[in-house]
N, C-alpha and C positions, 0 to 999 in steps of 0.2 A: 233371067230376070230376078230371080232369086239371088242369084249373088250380087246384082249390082244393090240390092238393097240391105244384105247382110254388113259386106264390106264399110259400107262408112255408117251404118249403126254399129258393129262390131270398133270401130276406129272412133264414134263419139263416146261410146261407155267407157273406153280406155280410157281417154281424156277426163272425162267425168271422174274417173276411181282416181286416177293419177295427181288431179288438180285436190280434189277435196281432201289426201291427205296431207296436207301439207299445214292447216293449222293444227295438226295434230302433234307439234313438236313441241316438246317439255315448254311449257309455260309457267311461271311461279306468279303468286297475286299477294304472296307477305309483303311488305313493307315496314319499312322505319322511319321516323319521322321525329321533330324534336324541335324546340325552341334553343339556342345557345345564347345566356345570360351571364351577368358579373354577379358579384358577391351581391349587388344591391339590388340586382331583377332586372338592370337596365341588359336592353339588347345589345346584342355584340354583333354588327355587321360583317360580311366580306370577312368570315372566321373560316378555316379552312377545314372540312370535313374529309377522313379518310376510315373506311370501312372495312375490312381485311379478314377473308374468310380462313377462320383456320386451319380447315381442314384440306384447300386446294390454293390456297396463297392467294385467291384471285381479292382482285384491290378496285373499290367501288371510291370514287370519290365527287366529291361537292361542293359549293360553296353556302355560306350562309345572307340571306338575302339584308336585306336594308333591315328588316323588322325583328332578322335572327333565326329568321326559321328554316330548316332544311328538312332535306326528303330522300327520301333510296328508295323508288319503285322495282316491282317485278325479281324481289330475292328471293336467294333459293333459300331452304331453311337452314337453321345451322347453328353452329359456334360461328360468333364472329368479336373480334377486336377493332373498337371504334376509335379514335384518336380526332382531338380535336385541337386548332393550334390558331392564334391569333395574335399581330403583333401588341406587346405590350401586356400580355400574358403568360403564364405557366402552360404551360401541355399540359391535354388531361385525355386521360386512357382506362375506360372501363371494356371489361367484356360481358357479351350478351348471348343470351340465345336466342335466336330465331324459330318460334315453331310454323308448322305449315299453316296457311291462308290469315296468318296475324298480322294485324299491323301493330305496331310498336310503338306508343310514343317513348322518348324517350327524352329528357330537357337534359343540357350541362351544363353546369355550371364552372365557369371558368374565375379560377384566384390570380390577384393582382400579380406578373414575375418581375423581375429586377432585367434591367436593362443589361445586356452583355455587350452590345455593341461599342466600342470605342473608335477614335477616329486620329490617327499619329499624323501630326503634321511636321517636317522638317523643310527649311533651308539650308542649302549649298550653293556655293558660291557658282555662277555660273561658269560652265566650259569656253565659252570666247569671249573675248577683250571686247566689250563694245564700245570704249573711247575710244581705242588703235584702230586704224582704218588699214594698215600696214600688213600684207601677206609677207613670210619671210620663209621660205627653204634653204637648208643647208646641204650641199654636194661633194662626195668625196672627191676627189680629185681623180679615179679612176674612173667614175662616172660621167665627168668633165669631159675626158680625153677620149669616150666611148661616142662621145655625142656626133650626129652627122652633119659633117659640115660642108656646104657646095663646094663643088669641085676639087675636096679631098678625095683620094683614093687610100680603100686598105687594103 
């Protein structure tokens, strides 16, 4: 009697210790957070945010919303290297430190860059005759005489 009531008490406390450690894994509550604006405070939508921890390479990234604002929940602390990039802009690259349970704000500001894109257009002359309707092969003569013809024999 006694062991039929040890056994699956003995088998829910397992469960119980087993289960409940499991929110017990590294969790971080810092944050970074930021508006990305032009020289003149207007928002810069859809700017591309990248976050780079420097001391394990790990690479956090983001977009910036309609309004310009972005966010990195749940980092760990640290040195990190931010880089932000948007078309029709300069890149811009500060580093930060992250300390424990801080949030950060952090705004950039992005300066007007010069356009690199260029776009080479050429014409050439097309590869086939489109007035001539005319296929034309030329055969050697040994290739002629290779050809099979009914009811020759070689």
């Amino acid at each position: 009697m006694v062991r039929r009531i040890i056994f699956p008490l003995s088998i829910l406390l397992f469960a119980f210790f087993a289960l409940s450690t499991i929110p017990c894994f590294a969790q971080f509550t810092a944050s970074i957070q930021g508006v990305v604006q032009d020289q003149s405070g207007a928002a810069v939508s859809k700017a591309s945010i990248t976050l780079v921890n420097v001391a394990t390479n790990t690479t956090n990234a983001t977009e910036a919303d309609a309004s310009g604002n972005y966010r990195f929940v749940s980092i760990a602390p640290g040195n990190y290297k931010i880089t932000v990039q948007a078309p029709g802009f300069a890149k811009a690259e500060a580093d930060i430190t992250l300390l424990t349970s801080q949030n950060l704000n952090f705004p950039v500001s992005l300066h007007v860059g010069s356009v690199s894109d260029s776009v080479v257009v050429t014409t050439e002359s097309p590869i086939v005759d489109t007035a001539d309707s005319r296929t034309q092969l030329t055969l050697e003569n040994e290739g002629v005489a290779e050809l099979p013809i009914v009811g020759r024999m070689t």
